[in-house]
matplotlib code that plots the C-alpha trace (Angstrom):
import matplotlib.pyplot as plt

x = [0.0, 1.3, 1.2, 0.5, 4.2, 5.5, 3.3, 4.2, 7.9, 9.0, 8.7, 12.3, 13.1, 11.1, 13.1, 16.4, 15.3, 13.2, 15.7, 19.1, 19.4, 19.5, 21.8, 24.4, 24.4, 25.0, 27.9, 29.2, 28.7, 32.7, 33.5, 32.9, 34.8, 37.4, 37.3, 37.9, 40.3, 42.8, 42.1, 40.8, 42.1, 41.6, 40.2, 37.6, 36.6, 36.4, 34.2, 32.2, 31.9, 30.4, 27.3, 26.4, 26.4, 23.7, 21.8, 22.1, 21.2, 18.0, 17.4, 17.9, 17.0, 13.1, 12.9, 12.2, 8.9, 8.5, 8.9, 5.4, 4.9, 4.3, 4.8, 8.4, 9.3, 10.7, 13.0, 14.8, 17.0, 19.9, 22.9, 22.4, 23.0, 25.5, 25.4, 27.4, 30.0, 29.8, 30.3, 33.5, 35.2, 34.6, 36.5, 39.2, 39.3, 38.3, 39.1, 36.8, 35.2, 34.3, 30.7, 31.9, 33.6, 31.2, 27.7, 25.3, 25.4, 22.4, 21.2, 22.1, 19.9, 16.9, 17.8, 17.4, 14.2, 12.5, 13.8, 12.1, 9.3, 8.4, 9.1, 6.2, 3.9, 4.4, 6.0, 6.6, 8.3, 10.7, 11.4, 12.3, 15.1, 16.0, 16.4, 18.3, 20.9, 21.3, 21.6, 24.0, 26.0, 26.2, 27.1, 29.4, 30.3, 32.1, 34.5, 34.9, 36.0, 38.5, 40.1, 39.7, 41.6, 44.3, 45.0, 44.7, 46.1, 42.9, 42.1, 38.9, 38.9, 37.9, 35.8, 33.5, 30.9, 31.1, 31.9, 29.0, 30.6, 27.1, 26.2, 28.5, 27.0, 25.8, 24.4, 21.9, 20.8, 19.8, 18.0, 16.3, 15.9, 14.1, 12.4, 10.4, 10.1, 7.8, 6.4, 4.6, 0.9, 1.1, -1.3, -0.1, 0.0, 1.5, 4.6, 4.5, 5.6, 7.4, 9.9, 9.6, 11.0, 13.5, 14.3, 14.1, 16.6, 19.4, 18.9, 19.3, 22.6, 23.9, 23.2, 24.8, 27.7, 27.7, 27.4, 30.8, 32.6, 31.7, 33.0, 36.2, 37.0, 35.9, 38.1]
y = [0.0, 3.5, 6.0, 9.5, 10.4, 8.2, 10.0, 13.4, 13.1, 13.8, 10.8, 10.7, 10.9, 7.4, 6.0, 6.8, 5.7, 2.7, 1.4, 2.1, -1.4, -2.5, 0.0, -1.3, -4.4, -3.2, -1.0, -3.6, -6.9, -8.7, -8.1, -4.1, -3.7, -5.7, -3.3, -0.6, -1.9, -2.8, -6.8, -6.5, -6.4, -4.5, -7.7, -7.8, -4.1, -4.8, -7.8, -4.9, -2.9, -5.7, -6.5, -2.8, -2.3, -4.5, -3.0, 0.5, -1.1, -1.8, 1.4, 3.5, 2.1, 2.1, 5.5, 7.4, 5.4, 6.7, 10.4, 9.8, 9.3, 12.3, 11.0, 9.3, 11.9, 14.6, 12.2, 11.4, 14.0, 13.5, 14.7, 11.1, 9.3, 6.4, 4.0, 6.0, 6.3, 2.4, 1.8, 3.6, 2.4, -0.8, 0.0, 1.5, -1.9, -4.9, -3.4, -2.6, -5.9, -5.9, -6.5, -10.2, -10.8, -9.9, -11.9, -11.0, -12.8, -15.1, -12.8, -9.7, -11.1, -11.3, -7.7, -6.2, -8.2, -6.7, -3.1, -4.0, -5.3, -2.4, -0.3, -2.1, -2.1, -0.3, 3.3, 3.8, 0.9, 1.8, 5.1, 3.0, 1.5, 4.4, 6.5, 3.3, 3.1, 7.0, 8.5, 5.9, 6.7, 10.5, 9.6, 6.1, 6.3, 9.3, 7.9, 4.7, 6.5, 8.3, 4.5, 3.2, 6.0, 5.6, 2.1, 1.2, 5.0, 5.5, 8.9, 10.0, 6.5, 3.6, 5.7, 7.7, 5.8, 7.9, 10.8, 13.3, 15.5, 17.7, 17.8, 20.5, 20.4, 16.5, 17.4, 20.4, 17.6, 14.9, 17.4, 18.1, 14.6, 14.1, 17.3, 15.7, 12.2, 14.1, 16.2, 13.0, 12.5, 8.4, 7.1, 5.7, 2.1, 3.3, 4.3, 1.8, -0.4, 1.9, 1.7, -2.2, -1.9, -0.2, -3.1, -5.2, -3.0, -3.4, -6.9, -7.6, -5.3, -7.4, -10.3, -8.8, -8.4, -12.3, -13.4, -11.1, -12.9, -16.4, -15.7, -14.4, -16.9, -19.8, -18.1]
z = [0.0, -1.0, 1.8, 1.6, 2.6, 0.3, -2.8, -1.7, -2.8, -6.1, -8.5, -9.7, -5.7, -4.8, -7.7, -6.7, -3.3, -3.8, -6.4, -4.1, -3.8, -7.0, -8.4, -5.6, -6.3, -9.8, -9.3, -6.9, -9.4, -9.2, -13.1, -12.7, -9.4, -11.2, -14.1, -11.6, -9.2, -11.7, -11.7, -15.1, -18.4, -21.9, -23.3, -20.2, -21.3, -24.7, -23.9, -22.0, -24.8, -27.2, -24.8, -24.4, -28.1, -28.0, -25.3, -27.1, -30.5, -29.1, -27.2, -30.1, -33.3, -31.4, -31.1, -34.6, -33.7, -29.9, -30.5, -31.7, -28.6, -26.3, -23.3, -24.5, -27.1, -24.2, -22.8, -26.1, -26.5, -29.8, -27.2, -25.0, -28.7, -27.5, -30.4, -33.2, -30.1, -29.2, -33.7, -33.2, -29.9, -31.5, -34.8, -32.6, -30.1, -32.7, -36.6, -39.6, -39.2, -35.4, -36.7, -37.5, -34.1, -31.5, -30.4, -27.9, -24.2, -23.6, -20.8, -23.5, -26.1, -22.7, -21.9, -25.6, -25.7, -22.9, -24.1, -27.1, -25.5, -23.6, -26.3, -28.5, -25.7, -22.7, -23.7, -19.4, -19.6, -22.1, -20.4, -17.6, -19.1, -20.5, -17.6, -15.9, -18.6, -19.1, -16.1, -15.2, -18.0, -16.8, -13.2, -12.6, -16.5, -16.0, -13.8, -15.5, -18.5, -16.2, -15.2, -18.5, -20.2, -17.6, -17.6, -21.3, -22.4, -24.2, -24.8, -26.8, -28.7, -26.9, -24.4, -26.6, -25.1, -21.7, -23.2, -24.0, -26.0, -26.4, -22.8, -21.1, -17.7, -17.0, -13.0, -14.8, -17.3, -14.7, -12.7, -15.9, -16.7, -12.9, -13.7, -16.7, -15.0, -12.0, -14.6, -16.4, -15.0, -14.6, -12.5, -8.9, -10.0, -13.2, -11.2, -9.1, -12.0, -13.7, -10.6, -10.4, -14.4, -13.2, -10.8, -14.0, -16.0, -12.8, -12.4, -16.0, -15.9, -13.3, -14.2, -17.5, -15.3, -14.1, -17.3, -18.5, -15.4, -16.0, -19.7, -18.7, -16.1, -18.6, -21.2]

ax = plt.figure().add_subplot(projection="3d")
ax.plot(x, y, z, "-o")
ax.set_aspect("equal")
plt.show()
């Protein structure tokens, strides 16, 4: 049951708080604080970089059809474009013919699917994985692409994933992000499992991150 205390908060604020947990155990997953800490190795980035072209592919090549949409259309702004980025890092890692070389995880191929899914049936669905992956990307990406480029000596290529290039101040974006995410008139049971997708979207990265582990270590 939703309390009135609970509803008087703003919407993007229940989100953060109600989904803390997931994003945790996210950031926390053993192949990302491997990545970080210095256990991990180019290969294991690269490896990184092949499952989220995937989960970009499927976030972006849906959404000439959502700006139809009016709820979904003020979210998708051109400056959080990651997939033209992702293209190139992967020339610059793999070679011309990185298309050839890379497949999608099992639990990838689930993740693009329910993007997909949500994105054919259930537009506040889709903006829920939307928000998940790019807000991340503005916050913890930032600093990842800070390791990254000091432990491999990357400097723009390789990393042009994290770096928004058209999006001088990130913090006045995401509060403008949050801003439209309160703004949308869902229903209470509407965000109730708007919040519960984004549960689904950090269980699906993490289990992303599992799957990345088990690869390496079986490697």
């Amino acid at each position: 049951m939703i309390d009135a205390e609970t509803t008087a908060l703003p919407f993007s604020r229940r989100v953060r708080e109600r989904t803390a947990s997931g994003h945790r155990s996210s950031e926390s997953a053993t192949f990302m604080s491997d990545l970080i800490s210095g256990e991990g190795t180019r290969d294991d980035y690269i490896a990184l970089v092949e499952q989220h072209y995937y989960v970009y592919e499927a976030l972006e090549t849906v959404q000439p059809a959502m700006r139809t949409n009016p709820t979904v259309a003020p979210f998708l702004s051109p400056a959080l474009t990651r997939l033209p980025a992702l293209e190139a890092d992967l020339t610059h890692l793999l070679g011309d013919d990185w298309r050839t070389q890379i497949s999608p995880l099992e639990v990838t191929r689930r993740y693009t699917a329910r993007i997909l899914q949500t994105a054919a049936t259930w537009p506040a669905g889709y903006i829920a994985h939307h928000y998940t992956r790019y807000l991340g990307d503005l916050s913890g990406g930032q600093y990842i692409a800070k390791v990254m480029a000091r432990r491999f000596g990357f400097d723009t290529n390789g990393i042009g994933f994290y770096l928004f290039d058209q999006i001088a101040d990130p913090s006045a974006f995401k509060d403008t992000y949050r801003a439209q995410l309160d703004a949308v008139s869902w229903s209470e049971e509407e965000r109730e499992r708007v919040i519960d997708e984004v549960m689904v979207a950090y269980d699906l990265n993490t289990e992303l991150f599992v799957a990345l582990a088990e690869q390496r270590d079986a490697a």
